[in-house]
C-alpha positions as CSV (number, residue, x, y, z in Angstrom):
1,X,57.7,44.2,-41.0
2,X,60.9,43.6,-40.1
3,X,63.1,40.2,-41.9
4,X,65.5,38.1,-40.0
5,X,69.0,38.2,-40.6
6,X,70.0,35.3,-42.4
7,X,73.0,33.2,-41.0
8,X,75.5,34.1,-43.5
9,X,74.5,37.3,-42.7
10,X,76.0,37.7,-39.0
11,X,79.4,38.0,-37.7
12,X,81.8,35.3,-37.3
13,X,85.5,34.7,-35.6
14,X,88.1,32.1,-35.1
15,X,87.7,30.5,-31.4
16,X,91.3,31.2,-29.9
17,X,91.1,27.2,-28.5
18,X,90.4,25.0,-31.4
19,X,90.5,27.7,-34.0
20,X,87.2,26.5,-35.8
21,X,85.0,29.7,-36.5
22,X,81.9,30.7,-34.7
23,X,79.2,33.0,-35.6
24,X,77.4,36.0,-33.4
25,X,74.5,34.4,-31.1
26,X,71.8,36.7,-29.7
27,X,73.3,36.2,-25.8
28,X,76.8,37.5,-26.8
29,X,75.0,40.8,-28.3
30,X,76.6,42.9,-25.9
31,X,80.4,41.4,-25.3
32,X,80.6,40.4,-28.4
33,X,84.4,42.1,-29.0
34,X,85.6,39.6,-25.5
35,X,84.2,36.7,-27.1
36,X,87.1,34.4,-27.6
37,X,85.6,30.7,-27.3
38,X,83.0,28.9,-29.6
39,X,82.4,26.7,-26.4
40,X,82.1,26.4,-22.3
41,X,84.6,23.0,-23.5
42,X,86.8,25.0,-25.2
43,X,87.1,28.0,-22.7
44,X,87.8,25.3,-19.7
45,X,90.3,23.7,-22.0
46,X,91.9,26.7,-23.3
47,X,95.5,26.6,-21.7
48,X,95.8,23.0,-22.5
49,X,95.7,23.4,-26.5
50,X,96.9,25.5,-29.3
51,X,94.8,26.1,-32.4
52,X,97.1,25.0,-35.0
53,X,96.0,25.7,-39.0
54,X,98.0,23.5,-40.6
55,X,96.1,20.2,-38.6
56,X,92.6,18.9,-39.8
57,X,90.0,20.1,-37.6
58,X,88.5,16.7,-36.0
59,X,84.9,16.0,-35.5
């Protein structure tokens, strides 16, 4: 029988927007490498800001 894949388990990225990290979801399974954005908010938005490391990230 086959286990599921824990959620520490799978793949995760910085989102080139807010620069929080995202992990792998089931729909991106086959673009994952031209995923870019954790969001729809953050790919509309994504001329307007610059992730910036050295900021809190705000909630």
């Amino acid at each position: 029988m086959l286990r599921q894949k824990r959620k520490s388990d799978l793949p995760s990225k910085p989102c080139a927007t807010c620069g929080r990290p995202f992990t792998w979801r089931k729909k991106w399974e086959r673009d994952w490498e031209n995923v870019r954005h954790c969001s729809e908010r953050c790919r509309r938005s994504r001329g307007t800001a610059s992730p910036d490391p050295a900021s809190p990230v705000k909630r």
